[in-house]
GUBAMI-212184 format. One record per atom (N, C-alpha, C): residue in one letter; atom name; x, z negated, y. Coordinates in steps of 0.001 Angstrom, whole numbers, plus 500000, padded with zeros to 6 digits. Each point is the difference from the previous one (the first is absolute). Example, Ala and Ser with C-alpha at 12.3 -4.5 7.8 and 13.67 -1.06 7.14 Angstrom:
@residu=A	atome=N	px=513190	pz=492200	py=494310
@residu=A	atome=CA	px=499110	pz=500000	py=501190
@residu=A	atome=C	px=500900	pz=500000	py=501200
@residu=S	atome=N	px=499650	pz=500720	py=501050
@residu=S	atome=CA	px=500820	pz=499940	py=501190
@residu=S	atome=C	px=499230	pz=499270	py=501090
end
This chain:
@residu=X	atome=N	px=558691	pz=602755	py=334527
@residu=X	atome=CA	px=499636	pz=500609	py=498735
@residu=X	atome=C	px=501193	pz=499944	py=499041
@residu=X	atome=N	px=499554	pz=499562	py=498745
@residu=X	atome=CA	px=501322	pz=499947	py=499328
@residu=X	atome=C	px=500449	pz=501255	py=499066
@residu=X	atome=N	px=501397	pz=499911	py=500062
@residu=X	atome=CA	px=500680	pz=501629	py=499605
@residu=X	atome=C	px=499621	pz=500126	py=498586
@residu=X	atome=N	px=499669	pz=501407	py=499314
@residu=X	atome=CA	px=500090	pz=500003	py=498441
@residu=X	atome=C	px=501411	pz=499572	py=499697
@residu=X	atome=N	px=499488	pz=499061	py=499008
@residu=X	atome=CA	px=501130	pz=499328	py=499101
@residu=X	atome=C	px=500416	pz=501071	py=498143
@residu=X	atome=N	px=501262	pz=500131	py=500349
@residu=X	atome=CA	px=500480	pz=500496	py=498871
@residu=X	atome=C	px=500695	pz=498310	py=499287
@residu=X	atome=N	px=499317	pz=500344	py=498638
@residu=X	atome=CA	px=500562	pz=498648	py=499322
@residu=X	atome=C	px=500834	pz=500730	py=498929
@residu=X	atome=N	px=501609	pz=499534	py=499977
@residu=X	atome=CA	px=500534	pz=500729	py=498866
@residu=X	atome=C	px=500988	pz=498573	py=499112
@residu=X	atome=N	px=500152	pz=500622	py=498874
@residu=X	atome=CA	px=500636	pz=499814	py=498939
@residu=X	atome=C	px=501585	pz=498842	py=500298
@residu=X	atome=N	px=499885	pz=499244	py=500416
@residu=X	atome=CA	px=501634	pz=499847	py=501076
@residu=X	atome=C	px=500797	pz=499469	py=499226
@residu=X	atome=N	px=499905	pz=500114	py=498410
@residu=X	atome=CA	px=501115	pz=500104	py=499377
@residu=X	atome=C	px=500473	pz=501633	py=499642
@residu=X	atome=N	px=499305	pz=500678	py=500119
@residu=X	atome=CA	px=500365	pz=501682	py=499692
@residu=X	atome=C	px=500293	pz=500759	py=501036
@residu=X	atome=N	px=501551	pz=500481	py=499293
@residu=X	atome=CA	px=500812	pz=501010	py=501112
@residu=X	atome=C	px=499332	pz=501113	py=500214
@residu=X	atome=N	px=499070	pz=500410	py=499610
@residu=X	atome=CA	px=499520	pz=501510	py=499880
@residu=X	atome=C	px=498810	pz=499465	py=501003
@residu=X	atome=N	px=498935	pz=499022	py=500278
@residu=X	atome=CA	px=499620	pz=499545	py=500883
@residu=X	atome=C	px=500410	pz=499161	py=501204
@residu=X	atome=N	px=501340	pz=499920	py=500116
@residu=X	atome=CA	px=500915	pz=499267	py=501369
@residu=X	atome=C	px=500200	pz=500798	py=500667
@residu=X	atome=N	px=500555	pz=501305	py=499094
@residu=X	atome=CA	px=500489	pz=501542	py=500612
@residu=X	atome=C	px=498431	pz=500861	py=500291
@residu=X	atome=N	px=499271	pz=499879	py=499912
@residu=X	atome=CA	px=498455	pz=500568	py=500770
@residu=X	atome=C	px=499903	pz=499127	py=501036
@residu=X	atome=N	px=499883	pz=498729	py=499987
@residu=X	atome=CA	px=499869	pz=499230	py=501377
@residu=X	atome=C	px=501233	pz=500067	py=500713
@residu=X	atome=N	px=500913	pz=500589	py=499667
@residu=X	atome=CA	px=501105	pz=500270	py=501568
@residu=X	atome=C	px=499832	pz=501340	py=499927
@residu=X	atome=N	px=499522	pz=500924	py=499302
@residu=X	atome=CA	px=499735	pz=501478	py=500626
@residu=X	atome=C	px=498657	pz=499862	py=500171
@residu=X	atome=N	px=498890	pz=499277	py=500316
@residu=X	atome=CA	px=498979	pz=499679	py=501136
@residu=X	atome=C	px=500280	pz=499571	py=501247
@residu=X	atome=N	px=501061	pz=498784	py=499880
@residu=X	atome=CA	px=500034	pz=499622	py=501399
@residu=X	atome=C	px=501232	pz=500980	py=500692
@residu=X	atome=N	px=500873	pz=500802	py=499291
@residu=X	atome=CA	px=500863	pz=500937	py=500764
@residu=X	atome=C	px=498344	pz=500953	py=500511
@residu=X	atome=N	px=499533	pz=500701	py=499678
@residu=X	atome=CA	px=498781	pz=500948	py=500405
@residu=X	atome=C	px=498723	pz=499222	py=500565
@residu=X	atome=N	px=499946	pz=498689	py=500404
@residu=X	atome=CA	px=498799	pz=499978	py=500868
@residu=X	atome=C	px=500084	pz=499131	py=501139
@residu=X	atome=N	px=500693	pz=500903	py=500856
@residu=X	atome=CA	px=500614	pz=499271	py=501368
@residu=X	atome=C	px=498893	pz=499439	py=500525
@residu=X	atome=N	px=498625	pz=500204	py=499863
@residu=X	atome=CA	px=498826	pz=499609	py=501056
@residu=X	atome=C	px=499489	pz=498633	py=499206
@residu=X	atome=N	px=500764	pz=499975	py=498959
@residu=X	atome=CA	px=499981	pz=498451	py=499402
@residu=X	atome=C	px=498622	pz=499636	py=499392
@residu=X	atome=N	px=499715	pz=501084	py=499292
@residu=X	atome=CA	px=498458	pz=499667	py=499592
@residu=X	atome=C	px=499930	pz=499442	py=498857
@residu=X	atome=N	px=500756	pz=499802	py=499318
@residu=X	atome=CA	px=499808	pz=499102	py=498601
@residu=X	atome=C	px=500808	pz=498594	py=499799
@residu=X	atome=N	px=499319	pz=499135	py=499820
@residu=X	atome=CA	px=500813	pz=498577	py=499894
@residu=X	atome=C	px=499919	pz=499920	py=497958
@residu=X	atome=N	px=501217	pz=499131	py=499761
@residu=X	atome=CA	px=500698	pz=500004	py=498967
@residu=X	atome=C	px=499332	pz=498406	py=499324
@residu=X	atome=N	px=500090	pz=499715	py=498584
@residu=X	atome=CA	px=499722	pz=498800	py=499104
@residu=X	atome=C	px=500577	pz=500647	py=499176
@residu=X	atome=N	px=501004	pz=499279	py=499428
@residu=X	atome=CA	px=500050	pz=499966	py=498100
@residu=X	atome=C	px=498759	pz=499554	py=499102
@residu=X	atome=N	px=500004	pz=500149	py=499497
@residu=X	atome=CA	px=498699	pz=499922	py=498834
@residu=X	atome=C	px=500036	pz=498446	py=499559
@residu=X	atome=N	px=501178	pz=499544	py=499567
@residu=X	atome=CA	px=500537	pz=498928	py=499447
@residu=X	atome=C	px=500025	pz=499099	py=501489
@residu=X	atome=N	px=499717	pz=500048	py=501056
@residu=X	atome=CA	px=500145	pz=498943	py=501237
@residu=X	atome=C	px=498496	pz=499656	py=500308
@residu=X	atome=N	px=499494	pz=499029	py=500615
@residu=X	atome=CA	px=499107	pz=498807	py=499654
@residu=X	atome=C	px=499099	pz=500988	py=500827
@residu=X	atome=N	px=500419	pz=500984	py=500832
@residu=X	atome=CA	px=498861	pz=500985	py=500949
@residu=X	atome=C	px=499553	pz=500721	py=499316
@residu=X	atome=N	px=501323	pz=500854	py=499307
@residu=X	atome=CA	px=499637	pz=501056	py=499116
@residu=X	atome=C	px=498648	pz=499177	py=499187
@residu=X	atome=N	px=500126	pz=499043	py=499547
@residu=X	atome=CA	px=498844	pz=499410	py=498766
@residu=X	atome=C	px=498845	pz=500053	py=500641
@residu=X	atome=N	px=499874	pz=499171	py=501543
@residu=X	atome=CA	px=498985	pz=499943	py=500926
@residu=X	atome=C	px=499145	pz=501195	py=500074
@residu=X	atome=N	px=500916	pz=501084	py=499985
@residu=X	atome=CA	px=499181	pz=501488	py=500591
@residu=X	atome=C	px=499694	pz=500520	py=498768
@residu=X	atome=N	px=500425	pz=499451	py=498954
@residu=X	atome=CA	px=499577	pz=500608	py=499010
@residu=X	atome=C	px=498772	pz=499479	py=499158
@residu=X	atome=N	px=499597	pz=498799	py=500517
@residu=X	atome=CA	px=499069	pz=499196	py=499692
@residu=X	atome=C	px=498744	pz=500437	py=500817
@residu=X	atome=N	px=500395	pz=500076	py=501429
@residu=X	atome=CA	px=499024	pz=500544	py=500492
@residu=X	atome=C	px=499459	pz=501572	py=499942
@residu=X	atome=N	px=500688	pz=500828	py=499831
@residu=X	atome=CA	px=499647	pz=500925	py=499461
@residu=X	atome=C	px=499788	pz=500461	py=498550
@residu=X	atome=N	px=499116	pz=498538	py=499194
@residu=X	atome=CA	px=500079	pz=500037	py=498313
@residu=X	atome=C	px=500830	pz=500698	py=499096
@residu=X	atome=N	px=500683	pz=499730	py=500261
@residu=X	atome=CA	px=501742	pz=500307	py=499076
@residu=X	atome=C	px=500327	pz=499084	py=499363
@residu=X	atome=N	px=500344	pz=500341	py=498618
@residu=X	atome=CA	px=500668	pz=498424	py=499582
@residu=X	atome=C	px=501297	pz=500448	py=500456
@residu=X	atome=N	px=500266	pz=498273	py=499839
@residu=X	atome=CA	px=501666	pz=499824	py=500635
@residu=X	atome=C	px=501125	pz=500312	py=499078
@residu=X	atome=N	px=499729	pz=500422	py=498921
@residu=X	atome=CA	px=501171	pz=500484	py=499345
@residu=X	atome=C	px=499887	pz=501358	py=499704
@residu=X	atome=N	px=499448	pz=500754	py=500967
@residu=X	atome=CA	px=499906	pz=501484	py=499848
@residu=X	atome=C	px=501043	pz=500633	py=499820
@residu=X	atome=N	px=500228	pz=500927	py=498950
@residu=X	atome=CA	px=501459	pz=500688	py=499748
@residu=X	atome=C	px=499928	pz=501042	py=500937
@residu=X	atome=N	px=499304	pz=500579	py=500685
@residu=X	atome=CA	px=499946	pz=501176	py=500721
@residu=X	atome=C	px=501673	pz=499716	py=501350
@residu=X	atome=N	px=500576	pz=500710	py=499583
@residu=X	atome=CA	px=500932	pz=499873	py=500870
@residu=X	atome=C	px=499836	pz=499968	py=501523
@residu=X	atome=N	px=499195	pz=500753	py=500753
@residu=X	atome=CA	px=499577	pz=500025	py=501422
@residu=X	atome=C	px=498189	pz=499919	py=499980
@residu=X	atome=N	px=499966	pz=499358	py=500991
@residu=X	atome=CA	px=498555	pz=499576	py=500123
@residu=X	atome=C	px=499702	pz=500623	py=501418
@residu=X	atome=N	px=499331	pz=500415	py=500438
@residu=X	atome=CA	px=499811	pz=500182	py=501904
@residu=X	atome=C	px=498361	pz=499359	py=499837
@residu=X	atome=N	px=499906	pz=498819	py=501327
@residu=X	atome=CA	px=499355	pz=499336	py=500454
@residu=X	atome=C	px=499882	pz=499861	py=501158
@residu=X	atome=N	px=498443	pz=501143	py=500390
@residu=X	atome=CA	px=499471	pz=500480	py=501019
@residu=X	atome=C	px=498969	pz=499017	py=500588
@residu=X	atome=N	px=499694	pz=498730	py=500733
@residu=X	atome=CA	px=499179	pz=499437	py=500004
@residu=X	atome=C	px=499393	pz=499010	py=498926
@residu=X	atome=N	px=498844	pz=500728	py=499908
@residu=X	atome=CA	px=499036	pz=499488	py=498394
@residu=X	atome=C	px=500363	pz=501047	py=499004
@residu=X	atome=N	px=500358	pz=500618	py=499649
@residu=X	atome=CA	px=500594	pz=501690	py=499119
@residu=X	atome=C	px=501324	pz=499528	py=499796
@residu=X	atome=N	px=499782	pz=500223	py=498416
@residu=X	atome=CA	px=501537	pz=500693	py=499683
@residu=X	atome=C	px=500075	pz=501232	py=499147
@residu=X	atome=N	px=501203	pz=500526	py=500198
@residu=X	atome=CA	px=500435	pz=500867	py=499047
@residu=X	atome=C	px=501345	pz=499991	py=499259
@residu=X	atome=N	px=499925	pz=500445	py=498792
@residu=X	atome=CA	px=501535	pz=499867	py=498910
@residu=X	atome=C	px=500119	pz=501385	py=499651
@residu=X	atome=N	px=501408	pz=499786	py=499177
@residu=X	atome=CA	px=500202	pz=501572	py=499501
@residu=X	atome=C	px=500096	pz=500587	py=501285
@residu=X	atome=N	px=499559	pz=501482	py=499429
@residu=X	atome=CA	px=500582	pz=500829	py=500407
@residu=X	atome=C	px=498898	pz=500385	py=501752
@residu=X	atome=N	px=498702	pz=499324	py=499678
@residu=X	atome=CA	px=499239	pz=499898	py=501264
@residu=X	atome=C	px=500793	pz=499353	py=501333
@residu=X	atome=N	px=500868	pz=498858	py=499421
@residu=X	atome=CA	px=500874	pz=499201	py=500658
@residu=X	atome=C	px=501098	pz=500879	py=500836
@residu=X	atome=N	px=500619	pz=500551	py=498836
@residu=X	atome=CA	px=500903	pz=501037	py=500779
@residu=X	atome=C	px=499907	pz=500923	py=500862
@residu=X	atome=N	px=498694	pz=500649	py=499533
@residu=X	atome=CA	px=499834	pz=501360	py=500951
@residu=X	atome=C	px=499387	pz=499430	py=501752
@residu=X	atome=N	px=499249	pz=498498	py=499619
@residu=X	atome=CA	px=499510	pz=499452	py=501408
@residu=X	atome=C	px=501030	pz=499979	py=500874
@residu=X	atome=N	px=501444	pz=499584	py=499000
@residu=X	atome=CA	px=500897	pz=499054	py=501043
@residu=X	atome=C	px=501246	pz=500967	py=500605
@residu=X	atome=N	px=499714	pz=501572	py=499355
@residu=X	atome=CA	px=500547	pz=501241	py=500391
@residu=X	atome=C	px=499347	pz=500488	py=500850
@residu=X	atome=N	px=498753	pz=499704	py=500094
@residu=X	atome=CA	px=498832	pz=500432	py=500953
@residu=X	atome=C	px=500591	pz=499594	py=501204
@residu=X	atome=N	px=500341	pz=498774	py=500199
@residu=X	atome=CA	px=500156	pz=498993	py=501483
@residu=X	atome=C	px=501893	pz=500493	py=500192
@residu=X	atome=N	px=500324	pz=500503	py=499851
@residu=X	atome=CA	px=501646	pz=500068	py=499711
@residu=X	atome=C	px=500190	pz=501486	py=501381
@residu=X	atome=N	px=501312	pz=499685	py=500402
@residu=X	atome=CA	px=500319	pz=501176	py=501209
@residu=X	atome=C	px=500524	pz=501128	py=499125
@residu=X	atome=N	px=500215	pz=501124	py=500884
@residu=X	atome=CA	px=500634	pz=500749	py=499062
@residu=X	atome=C	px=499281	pz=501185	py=499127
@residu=X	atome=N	px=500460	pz=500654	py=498776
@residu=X	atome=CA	px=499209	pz=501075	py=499316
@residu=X	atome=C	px=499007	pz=499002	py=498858
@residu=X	atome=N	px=500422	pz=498553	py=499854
@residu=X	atome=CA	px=499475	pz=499287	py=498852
@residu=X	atome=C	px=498583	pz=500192	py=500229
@residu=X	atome=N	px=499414	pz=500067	py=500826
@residu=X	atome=CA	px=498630	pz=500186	py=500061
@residu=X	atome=C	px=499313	pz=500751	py=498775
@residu=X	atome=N	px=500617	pz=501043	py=500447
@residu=X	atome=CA	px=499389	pz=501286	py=499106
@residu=X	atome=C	px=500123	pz=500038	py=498596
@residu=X	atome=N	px=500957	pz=498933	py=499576
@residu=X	atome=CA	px=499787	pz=499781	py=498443
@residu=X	atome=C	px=498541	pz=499667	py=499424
@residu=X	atome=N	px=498959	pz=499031	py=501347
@residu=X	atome=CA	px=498920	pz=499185	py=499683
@residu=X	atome=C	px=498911	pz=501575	py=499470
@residu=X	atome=N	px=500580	pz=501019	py=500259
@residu=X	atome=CA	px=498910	pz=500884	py=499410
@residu=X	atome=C	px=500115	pz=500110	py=498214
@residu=X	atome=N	px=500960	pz=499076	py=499423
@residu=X	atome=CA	px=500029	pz=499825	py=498478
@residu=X	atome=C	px=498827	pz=499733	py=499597
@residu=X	atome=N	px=499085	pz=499158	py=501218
@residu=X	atome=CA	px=498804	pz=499192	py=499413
@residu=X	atome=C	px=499176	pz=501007	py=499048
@residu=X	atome=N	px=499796	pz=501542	py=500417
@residu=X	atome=CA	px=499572	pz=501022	py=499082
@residu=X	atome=C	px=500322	pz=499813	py=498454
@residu=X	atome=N	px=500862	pz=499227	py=500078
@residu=X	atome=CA	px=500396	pz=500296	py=498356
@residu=X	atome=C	px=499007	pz=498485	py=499480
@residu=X	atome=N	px=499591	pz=500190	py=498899
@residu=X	atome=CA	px=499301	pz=499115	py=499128
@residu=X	atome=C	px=500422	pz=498371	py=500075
@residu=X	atome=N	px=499663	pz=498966	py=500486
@residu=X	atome=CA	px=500447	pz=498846	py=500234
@residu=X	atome=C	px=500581	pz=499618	py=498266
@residu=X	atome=N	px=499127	pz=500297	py=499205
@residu=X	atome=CA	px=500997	pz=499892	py=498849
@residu=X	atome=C	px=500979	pz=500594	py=499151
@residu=X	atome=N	px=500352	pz=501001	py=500794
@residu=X	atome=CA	px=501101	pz=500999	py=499775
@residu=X	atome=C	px=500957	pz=499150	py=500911
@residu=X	atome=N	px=499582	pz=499739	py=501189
@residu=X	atome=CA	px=501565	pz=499251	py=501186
@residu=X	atome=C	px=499829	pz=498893	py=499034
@residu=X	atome=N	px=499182	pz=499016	py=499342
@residu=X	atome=CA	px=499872	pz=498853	py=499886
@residu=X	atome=C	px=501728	pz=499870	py=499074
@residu=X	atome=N	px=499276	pz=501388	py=498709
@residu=X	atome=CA	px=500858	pz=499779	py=498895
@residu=X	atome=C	px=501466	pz=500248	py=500268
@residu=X	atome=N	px=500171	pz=500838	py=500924
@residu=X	atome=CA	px=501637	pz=500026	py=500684
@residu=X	atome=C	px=500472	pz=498479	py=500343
@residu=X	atome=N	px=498912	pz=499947	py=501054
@residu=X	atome=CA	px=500532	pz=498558	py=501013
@residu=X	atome=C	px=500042	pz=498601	py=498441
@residu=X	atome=N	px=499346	pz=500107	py=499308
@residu=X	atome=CA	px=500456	pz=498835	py=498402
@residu=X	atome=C	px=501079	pz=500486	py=499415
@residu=X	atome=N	px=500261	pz=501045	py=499398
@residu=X	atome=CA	px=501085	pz=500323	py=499865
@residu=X	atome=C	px=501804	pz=499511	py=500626
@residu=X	atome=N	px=499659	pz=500250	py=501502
@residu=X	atome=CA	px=500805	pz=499711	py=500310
@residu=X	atome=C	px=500482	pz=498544	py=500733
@residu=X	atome=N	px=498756	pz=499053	py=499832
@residu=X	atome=CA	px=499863	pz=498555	py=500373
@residu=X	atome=C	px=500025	pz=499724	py=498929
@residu=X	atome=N	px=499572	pz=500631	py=498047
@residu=X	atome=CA	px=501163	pz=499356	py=498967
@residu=X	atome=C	px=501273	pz=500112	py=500025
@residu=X	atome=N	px=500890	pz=500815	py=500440
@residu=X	atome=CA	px=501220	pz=500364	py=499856
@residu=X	atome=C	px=500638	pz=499294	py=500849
@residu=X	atome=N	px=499140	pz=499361	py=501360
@residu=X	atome=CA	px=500746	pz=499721	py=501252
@residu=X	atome=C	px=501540	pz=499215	py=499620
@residu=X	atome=N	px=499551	pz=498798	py=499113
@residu=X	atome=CA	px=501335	pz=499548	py=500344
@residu=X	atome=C	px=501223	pz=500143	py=499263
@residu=X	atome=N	px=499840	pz=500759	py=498367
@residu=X	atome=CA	px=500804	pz=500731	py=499526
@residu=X	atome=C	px=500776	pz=500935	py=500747
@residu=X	atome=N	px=499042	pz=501156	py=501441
@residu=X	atome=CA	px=500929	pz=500382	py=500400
@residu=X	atome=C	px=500521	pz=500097	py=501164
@residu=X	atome=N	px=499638	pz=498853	py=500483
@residu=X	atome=CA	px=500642	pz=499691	py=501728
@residu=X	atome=C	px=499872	pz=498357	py=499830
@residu=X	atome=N	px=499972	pz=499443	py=499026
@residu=X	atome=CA	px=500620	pz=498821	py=500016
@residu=X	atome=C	px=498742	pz=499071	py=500830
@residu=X	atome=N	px=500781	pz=498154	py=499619
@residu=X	atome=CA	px=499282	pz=499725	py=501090
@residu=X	atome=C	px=500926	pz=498633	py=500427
@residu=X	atome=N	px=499515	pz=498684	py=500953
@residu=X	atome=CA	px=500673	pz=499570	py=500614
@residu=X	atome=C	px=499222	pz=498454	py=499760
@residu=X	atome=N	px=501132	pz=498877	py=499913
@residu=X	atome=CA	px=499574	pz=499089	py=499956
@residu=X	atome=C	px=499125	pz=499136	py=500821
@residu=X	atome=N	px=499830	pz=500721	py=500985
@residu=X	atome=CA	px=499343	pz=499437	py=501244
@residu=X	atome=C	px=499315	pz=500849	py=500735
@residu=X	atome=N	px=499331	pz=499700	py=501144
@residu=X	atome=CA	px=499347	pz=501093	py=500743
@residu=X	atome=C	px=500878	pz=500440	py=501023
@residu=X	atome=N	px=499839	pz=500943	py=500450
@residu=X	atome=CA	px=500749	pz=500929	py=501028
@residu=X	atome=C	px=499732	pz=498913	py=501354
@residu=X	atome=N	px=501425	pz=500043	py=500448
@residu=X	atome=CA	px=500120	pz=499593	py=501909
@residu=X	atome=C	px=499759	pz=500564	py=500552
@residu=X	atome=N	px=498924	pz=500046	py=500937
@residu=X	atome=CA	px=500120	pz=501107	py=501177
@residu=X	atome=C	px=500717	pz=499651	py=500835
@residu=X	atome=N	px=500398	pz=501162	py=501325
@residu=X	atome=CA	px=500998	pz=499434	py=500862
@residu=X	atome=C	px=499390	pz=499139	py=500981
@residu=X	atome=N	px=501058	pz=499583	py=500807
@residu=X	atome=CA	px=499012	pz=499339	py=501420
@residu=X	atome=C	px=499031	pz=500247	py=500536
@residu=X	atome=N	px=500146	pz=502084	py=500076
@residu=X	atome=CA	px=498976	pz=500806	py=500647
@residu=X	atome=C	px=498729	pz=500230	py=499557
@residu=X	atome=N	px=500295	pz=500007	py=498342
@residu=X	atome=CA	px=498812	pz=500082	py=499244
@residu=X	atome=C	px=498808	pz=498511	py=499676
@residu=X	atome=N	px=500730	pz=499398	py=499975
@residu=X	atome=CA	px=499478	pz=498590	py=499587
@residu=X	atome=C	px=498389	pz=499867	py=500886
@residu=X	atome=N	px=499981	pz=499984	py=500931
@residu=X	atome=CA	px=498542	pz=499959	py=500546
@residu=X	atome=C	px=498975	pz=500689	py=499471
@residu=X	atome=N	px=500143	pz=501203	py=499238
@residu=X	atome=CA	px=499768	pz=501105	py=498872
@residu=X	atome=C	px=499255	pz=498952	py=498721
@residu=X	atome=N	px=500682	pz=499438	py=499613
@residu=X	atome=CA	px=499902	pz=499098	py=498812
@residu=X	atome=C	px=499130	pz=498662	py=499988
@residu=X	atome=N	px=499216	pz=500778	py=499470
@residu=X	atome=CA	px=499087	pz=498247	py=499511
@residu=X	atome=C	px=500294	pz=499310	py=498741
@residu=X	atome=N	px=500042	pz=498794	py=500648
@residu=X	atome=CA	px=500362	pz=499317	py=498273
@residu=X	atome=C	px=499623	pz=498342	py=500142
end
C-alpha cells in the first residue's frame, strides 16, 4: 500500500523546515516525501486532478484524495507522534478561517524564511522517504 505523500514547495525554507519537523516526529515512517516541482510530485498531482503549478505550498496525497491548506496540515499532524495530534482538533474552526491564515502565511513564505536555489537533500537515512 502506498504511504500518503506530502508534496512540498522544495524551493521554500519555511516548507524544508516542516518536512524535517515531520520526519524528526514520525518514527513509524508513515509519510513519504515529493517536491511539487519533481516529475512525481507532477505525477501525483495529475492524478489526483491538480494542476501542476499549484501554488499551495503542501499538498497531502492520500491514495485517490487530496488535501491542501490547512486540511493538509491538520491530516499530517494527525499521523505525527507526540502531543501534535491534538492540534488536528483545529478542524472545528471554519476551513475558511484556517484557509485565510494558512494564505496569508504561504504569501509571506518567502519574504520571511527565505528560500533556496534548489531542493532540499535528504540524508542517506531519509532518502528512501523521497520520491522523485
Amino acid at each position: 500500500m502506498e504511504r500518503p505523500t506530502i508534496l512540498f514547495d522544495g524551493v521554500c525554507n519555511l516548507c524544508n523546515r516542516t518536512v524535517r519537523f515531520v520526519l524528526a516526529r514520525d518514527p513509524a515512517e508513515r509519510f513519504a516525501f515529493a517536491p511539487l516541482q519533481s516529475a512525481k510530485g507532477r505525477e501525483l498531482l495529475t492524478r489526483v486532478g491538480l494542476a501542476q503549478d499549484v501554488r499551495t505550498s503542501i499538498v497531502l496525497v492520500e491514495g485517490e484524495r487530496s488535501f491542501e491548506k490547512s486540511d493538509a496540515m491538520l491530516r499530517i499532524l494527525a499521523g505525527l507522534s507526540g502531543p501534535w495530534p491534538a492540534l488536528a482538533l483545529l478542524r472545528v474552526v471554519p476551513r475558511r478561517l484556517r484557509d485565510a491564515v494558512y494564505d496569508w502565511i504561504a504569501a509571506n513564505r518567502y519574504r520571511w524564511f527565505g528560500q533556496r536555489a534548489e531542493c532540499m537533500l535528504p540524508t542517506p537515512e531519509q532518502r528512501r522517504r523521497f520520491l522523485v
